[in-house]
Structure formats: structure tokens, C-alpha cells
C-alpha positions in Angstrom: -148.2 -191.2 33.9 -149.2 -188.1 31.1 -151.5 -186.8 34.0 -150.8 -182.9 34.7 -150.9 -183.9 38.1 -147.8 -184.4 40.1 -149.1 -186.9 42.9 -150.1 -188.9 40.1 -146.8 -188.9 37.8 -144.2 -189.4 41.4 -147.0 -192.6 42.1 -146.2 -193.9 38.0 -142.8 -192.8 38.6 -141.9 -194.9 41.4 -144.4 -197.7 40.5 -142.4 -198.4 37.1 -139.1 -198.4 39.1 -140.4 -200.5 41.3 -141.5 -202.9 38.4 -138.2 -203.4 37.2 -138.7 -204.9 33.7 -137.8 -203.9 30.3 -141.2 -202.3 29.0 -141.5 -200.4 32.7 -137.7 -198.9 32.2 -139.0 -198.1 28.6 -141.8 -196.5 29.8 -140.0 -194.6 32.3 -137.6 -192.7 29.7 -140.4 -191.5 28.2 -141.7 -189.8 31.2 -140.9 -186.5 31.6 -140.9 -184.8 35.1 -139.8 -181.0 36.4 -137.0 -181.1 38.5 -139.4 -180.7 41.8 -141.5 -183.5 40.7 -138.4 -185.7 40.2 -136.8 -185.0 43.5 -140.1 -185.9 45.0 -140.4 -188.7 43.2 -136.3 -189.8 44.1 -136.8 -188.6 47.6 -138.2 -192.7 48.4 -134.3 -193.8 47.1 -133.2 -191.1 49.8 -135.0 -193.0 52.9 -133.5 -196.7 52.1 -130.3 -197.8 54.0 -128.8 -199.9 51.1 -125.0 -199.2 50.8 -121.8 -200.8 49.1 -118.9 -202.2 50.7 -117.4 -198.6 51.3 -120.7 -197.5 52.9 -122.0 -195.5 50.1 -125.8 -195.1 49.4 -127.4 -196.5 46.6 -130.1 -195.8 44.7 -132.0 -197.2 42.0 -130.1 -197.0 38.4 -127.3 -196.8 40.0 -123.9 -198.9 38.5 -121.6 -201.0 40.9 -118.8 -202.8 40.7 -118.4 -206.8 41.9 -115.6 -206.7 44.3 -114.7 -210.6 44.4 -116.0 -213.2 42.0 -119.5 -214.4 43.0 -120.6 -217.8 42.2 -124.2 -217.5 40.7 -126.7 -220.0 42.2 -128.7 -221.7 39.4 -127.0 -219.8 36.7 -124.1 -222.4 36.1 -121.6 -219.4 35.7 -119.7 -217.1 38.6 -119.5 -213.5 37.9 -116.2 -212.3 37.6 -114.6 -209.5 39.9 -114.4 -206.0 38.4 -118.1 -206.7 36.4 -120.2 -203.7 36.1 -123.5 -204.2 36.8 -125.7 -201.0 35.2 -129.6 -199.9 36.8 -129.4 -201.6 39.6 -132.8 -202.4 41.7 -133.0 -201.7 45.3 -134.6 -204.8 47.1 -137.6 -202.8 49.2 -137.4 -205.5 52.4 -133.8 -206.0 52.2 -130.8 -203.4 52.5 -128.8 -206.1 52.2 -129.9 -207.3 48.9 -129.8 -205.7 45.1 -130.9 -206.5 41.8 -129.2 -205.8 38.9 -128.0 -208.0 35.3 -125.1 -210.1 34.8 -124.3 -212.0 31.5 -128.0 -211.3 30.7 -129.5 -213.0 34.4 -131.4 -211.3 36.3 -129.6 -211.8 39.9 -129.8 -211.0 43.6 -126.6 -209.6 44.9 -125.5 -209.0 48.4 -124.2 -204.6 49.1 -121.3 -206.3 50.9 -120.0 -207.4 47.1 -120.4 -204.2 45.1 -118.6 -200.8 45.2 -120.7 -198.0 43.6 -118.9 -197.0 40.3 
């Protein structure tokens, strides 16, 4: 990812998004990228169809809002209505599914549940 070569840092870039874990999003802040070589690297966020309830895109690291309580499968808790859920994952084979934290799970989340914040 220190590579002076911009193929290189978009294929790090989106490789550590698509990892998803807590040493990839640390590496990923320290990655520095001009603004062409970030758009390029974003543009893969721009091709998904994943959108919220109102029919807004999202994009990786993105926050939403739960728009009904959601009872959490294996988690023995139900995520309350109004919960933010910050840097959200896109689900590559799915646009109808995210990924994002709640109460410290890792969960799956169905688009038709969020709102983007």
C-alpha cells in the first residue's frame, strides 16, 4: 500500500475495505491517496446498487439509521429503532444486505431497515 504506484495503492485500497476488520480500517487511515487515486479507488462503491429505504445509494463507511427495531438472530438482544450504525460494509453478492456494528456485534442488516444518516 506505500507503493508509488497507483494501480497498486486503489488494489490495497479496496482490498482493506473489503476486509472489514479492525487492523484493515487501521491500516486504511494510514493510507494516504491523491484525490484522483481515491476517486478511482471509490469509483467500485459507485457501480453497487445497495440503497436505504428512501432509495439512497450507499457506500462503504457510510452511517444509517435503523428505521424499526430489528430482532438480532443469535445475539439475544433486538436493536432498537433510531440506532446509528457508523462504517457500514457493503455485502459484494447482495444489495440487499449490509454489515455494520451494533452493541459491539458484528451483524447483517437488510437496506429495507436503514435510512442513510
Amino acid at each position: 500500500m506505500w507503493t508509488e504506484d497507483p494501480a497498486l495503492q486503489v488494489y490495497a485500497a479496496r482490498t482493506l475495505k473489503r476486509l472489514d476488520t479492525d487492523w484493515s480500517r487501521d491500516l486504511l487511515e494510514q493510507l494516504y491517496l491523491d484525490e484522483e487515486t481515491q476517486a478511482w479507488a471509490d469509483n467500485v462503491a459507485a457501480q453497487t446498487n445497495h440503497k436505504d429505504s428512501n432509495g439512497v445509494a450507499l457506500a462503504n463507511g457510510d452511517t444509517v439509521v435503523l428505521i424499526k427495531d430489528l430482532n438480532v438472530k443469535g445475539g439475544g438482544f433486538t436493536a432498537k429503532r433510531g440506532t446509528a450504525v457508523h462504517r457500514i460494509s457493503l455485502v459484494a453478492d447482495n444489495d440487499a444486505h449490509i454489515e455494520g456494528r451494533v452493541e459491539g456485534q458484528r451483524i447483517v442488516i437488510l437496506t429495507e431497515f436503514v435510512k442513510k444518516r
